[in-house]
C-alpha positions as a Markdown table, in Angstrom:
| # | Residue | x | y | z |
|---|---|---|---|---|
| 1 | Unk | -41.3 | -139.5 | 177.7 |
| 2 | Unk | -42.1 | -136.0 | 176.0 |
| 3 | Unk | -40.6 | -132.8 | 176.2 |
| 4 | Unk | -42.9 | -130.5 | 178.1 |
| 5 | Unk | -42.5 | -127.8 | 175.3 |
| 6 | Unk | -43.4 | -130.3 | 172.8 |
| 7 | Unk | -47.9 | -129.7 | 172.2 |
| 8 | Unk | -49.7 | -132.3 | 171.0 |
| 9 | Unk | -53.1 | -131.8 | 169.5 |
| 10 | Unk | -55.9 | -134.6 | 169.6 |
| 11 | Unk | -56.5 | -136.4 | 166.7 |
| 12 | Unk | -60.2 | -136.3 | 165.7 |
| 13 | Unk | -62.1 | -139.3 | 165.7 |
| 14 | Unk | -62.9 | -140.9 | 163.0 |
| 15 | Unk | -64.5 | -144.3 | 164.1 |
| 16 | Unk | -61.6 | -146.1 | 162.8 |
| 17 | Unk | -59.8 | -148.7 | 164.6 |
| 18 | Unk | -56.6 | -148.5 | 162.4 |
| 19 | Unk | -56.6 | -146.7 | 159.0 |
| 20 | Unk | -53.2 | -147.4 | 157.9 |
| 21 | Unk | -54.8 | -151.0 | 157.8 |
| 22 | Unk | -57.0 | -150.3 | 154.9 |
| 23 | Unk | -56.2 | -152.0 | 151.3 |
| 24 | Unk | -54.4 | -149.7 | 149.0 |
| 25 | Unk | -54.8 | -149.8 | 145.6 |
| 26 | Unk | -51.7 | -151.8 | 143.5 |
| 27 | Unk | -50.5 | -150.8 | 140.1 |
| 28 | Unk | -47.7 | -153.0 | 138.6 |
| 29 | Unk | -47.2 | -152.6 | 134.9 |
| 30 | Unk | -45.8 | -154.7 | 132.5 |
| 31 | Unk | -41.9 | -154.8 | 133.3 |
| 32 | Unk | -42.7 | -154.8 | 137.0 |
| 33 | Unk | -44.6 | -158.4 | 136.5 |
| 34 | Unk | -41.6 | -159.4 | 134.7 |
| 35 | Unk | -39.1 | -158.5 | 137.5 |
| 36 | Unk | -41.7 | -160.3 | 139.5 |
| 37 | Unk | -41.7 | -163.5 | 137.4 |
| 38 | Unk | -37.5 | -163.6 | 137.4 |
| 39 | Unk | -37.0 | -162.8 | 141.0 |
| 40 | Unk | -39.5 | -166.0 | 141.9 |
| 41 | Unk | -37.9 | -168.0 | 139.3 |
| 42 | Unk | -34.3 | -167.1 | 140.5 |
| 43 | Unk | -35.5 | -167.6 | 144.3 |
| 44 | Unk | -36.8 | -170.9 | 143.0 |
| 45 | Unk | -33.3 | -172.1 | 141.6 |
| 46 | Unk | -31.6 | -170.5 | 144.9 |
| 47 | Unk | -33.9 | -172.7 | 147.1 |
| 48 | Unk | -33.5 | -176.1 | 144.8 |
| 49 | Unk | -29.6 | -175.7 | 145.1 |
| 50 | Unk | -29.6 | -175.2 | 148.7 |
| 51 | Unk | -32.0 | -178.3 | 149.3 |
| 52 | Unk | -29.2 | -180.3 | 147.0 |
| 53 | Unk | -26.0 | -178.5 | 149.1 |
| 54 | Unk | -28.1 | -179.9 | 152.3 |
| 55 | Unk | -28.7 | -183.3 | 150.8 |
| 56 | Unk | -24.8 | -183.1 | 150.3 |
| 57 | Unk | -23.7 | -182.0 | 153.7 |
| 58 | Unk | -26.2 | -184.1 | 155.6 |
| 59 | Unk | -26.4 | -187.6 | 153.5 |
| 60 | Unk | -23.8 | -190.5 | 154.2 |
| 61 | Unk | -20.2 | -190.4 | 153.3 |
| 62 | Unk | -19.4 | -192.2 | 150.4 |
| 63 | Unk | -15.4 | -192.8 | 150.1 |
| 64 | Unk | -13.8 | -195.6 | 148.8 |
| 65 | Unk | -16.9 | -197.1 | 147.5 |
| 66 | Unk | -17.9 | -197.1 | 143.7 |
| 67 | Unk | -20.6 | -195.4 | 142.5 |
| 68 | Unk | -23.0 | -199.0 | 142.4 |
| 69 | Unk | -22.2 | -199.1 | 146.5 |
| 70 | Unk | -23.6 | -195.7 | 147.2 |
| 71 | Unk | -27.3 | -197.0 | 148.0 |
| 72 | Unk | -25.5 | -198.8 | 150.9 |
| 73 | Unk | -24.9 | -195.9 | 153.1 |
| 74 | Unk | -21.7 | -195.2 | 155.1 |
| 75 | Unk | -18.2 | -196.3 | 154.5 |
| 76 | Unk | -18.1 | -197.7 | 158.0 |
């Protein structure tokens, strides 16, 4: 709801649907493509080590058998 001391003036119109749609103009320079490259390389490690912590926690448990057994699957 609005105050009622609160005026509000219409906007004029402009024919535009949404203008805070339009495409800005991007300036990166040098050490900001660099920060790019190492964040995507750094979220790329992140990602691979939690797709091996996963494989960890969700694959079969392997106690008691030596390493040539673990293609076999489960202990019991």
């Amino acid at each position: 709801m609005t105050h009622p001391r609160e005026d509000f003036e219409p906007e004029e119109q402009s024919g535009e649907l949404v203008h805070w749609m339009e495409p800005g103009s991007l300036s990166v320079g040098a050490a900001g493509v660099a920060a790019l490259t190492v964040a995507a390389f750094a979220l790329g490690i992140a990602a691979a080590l939690g797709v091996l912590a996963a494989g960890q926690w969700i694959g079969p448990r392997r106690d008691g058998l030596p390493p040539w057994k673990w293609i076999r699957g489960s202990v019991h």
